[in-house]
Backbone as a printed PyTorch tensor [residue, N CA C, xyz], in Angstrom:
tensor([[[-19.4970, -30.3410,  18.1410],
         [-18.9870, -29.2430,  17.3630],
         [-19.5970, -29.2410,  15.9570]],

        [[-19.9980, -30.3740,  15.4090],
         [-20.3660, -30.6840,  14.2060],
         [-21.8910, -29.2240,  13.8240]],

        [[-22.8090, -30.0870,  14.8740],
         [-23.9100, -29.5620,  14.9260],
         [-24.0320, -28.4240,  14.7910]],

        [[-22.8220, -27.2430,  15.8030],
         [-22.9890, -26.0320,  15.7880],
         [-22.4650, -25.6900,  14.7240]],

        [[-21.4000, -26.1660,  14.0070],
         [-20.7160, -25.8770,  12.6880],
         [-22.0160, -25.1850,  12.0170]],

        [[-22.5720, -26.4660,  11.5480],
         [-23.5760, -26.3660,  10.7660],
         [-24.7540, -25.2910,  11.0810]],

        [[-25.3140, -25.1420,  12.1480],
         [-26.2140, -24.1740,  12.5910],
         [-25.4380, -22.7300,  12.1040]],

        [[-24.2600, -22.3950,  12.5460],
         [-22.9620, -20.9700,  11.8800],
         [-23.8090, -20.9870,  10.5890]],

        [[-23.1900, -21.8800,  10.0350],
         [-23.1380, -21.8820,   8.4330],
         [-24.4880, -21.5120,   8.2180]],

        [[-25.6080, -22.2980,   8.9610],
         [-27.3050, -22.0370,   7.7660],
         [-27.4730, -20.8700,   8.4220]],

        [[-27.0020, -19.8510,   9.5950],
         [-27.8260, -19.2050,   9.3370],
         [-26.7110, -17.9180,   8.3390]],

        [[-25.9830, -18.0550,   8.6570],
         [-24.7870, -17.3940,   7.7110],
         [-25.0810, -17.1140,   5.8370]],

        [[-26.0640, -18.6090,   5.7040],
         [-26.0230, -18.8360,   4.0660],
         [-27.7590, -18.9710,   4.0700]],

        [[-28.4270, -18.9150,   5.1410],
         [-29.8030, -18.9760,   4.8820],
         [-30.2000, -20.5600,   4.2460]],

        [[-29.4080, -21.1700,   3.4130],
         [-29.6410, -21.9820,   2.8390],
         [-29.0610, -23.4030,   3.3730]],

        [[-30.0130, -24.2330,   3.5910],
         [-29.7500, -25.6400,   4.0210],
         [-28.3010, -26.0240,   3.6310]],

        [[-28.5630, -26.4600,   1.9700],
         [-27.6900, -27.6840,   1.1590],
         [-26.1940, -27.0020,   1.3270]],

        [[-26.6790, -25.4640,   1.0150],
         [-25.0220, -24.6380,   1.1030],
         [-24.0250, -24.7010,   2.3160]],

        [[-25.3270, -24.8430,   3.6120],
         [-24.1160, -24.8450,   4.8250],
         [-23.7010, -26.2370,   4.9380]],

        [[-24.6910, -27.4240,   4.6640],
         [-23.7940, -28.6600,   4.8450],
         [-22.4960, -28.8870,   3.8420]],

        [[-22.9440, -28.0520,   2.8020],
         [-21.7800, -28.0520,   2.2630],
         [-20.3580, -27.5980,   2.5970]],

        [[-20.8050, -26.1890,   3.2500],
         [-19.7100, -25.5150,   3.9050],
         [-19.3360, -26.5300,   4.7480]],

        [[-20.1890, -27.0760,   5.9590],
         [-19.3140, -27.5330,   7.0360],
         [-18.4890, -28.7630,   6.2460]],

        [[-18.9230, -29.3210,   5.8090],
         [-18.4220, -31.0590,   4.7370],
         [-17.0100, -30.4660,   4.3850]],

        [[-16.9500, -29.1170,   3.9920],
         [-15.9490, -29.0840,   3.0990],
         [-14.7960, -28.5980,   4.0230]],

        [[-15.1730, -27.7540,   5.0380],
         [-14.0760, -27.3640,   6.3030],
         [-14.1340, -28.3730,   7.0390]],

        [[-14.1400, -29.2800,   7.2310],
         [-13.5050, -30.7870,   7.6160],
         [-12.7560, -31.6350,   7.1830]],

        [[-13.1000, -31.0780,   5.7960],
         [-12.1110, -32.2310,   4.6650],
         [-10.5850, -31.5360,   4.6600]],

        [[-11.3980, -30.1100,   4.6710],
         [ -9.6650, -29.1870,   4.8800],
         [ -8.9750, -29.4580,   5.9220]],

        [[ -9.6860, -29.9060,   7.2470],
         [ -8.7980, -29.7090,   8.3830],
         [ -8.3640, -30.8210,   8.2670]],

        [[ -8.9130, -32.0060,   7.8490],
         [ -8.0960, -33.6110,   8.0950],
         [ -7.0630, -34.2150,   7.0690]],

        [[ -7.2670, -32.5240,   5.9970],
         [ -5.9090, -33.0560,   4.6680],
         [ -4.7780, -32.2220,   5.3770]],

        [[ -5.3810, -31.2350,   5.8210],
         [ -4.0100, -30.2790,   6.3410],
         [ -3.5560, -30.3520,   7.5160]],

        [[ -4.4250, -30.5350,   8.3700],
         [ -4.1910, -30.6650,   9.6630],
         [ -3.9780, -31.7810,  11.1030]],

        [[ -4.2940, -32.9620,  10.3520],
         [ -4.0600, -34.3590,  10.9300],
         [ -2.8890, -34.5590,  11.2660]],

        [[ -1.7480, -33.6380,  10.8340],
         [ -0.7950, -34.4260,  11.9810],
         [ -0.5470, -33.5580,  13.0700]],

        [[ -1.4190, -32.1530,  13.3870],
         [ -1.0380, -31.2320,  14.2300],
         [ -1.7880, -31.7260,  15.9410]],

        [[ -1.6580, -31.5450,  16.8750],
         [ -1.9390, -32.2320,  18.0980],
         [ -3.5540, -31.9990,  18.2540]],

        [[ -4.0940, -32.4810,  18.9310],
         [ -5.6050, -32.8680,  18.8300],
         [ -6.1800, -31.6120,  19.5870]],

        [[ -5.7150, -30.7700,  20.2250],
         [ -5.9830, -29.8670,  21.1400],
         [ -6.1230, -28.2400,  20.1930]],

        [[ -5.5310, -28.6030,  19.0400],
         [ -5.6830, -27.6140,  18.3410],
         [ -6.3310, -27.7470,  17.1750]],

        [[ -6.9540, -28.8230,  17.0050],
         [ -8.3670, -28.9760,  15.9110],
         [ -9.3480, -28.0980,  15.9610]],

        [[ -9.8820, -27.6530,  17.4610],
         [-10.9560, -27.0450,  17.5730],
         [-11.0050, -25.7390,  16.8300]],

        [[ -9.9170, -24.6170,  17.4860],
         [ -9.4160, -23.4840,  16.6400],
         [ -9.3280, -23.3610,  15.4740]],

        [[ -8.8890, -24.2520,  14.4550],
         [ -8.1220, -24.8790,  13.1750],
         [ -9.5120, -24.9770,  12.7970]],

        [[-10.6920, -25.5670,  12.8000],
         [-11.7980, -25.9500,  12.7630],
         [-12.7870, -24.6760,  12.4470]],

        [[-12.9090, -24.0140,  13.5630],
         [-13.3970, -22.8480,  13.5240],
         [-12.8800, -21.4730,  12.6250]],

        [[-11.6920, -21.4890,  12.3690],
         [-11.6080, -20.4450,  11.5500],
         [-11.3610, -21.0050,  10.0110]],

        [[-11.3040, -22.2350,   9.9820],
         [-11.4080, -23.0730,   8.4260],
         [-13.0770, -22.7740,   8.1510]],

        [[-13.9600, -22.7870,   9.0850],
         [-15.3000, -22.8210,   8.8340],
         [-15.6630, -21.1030,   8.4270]],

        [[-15.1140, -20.1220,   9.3580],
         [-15.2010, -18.8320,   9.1670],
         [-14.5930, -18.0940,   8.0250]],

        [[-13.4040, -19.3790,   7.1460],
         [-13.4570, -18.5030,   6.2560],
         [-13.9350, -19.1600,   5.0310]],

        [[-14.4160, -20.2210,   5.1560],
         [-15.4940, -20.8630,   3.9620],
         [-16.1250, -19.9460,   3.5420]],

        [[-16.8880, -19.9180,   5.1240],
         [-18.2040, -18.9080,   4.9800],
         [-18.4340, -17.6250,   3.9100]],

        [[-16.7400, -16.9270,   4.1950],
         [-16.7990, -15.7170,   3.9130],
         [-16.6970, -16.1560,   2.4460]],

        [[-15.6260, -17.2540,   1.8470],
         [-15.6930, -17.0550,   0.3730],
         [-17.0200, -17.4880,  -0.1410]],

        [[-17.8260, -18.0370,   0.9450],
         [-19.0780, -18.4500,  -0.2810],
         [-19.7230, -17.3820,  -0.4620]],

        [[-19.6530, -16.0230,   0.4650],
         [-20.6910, -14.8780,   0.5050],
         [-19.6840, -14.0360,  -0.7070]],

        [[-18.6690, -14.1390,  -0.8790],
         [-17.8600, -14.0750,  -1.8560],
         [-18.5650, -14.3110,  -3.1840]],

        [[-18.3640, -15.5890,  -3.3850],
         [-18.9090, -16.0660,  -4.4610],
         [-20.2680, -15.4260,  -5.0080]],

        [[-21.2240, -15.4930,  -3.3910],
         [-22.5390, -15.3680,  -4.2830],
         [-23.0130, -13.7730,  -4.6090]],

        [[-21.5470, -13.2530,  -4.2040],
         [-22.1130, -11.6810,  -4.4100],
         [-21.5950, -11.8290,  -6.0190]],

        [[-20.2930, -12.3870,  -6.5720],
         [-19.5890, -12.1950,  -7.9730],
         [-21.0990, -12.6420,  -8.6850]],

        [[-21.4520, -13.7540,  -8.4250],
         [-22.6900, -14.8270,  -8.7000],
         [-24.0250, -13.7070,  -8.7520]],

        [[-24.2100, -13.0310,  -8.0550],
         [-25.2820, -11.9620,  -8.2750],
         [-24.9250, -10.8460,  -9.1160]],

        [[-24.0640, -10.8110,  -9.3600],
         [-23.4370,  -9.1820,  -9.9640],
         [-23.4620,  -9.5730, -11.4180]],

        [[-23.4490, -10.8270, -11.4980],
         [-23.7880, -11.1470, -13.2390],
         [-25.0700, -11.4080, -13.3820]],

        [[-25.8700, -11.8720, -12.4710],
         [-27.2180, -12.1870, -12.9770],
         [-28.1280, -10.7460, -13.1480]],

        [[-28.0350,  -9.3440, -12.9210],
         [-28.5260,  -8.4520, -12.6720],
         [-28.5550,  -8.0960, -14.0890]]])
């Protein structure tokens, strides 16, 4: 699951360092928040923690472009 995480993310962010970042960081979320919930529902929990990284980083880098212009 790791692997594909990461593949989502680069092509999502184009950028290497940003998606390992993304995935690094929707893992850390699921194992502070979600470690005591049953193991069968990590995967789900996983996947939409990653889907909405994604979206705030495209978030970010639009605020992030709208000042550099």
């Amino acid at each position: 699951m790791e692997r594909r995480a990461y593949r989502m993310a680069w092509i999502a962010t184009s950028n290497r360092e940003d998606a390992l970042d993304i995935v690094q960081d929707a893992m850390l979320r699921l194992v502070r928040r979600y470690s005591d919930r049953p193991e069968e529902e990590w995967g789900p929990l996983f996947q939409r923690i990653l889907q909405n990284s994604i979206m705030d980083w495209h978030r970010r880098s639009q605020v992030r472009n709208r000042w550099r212009q």
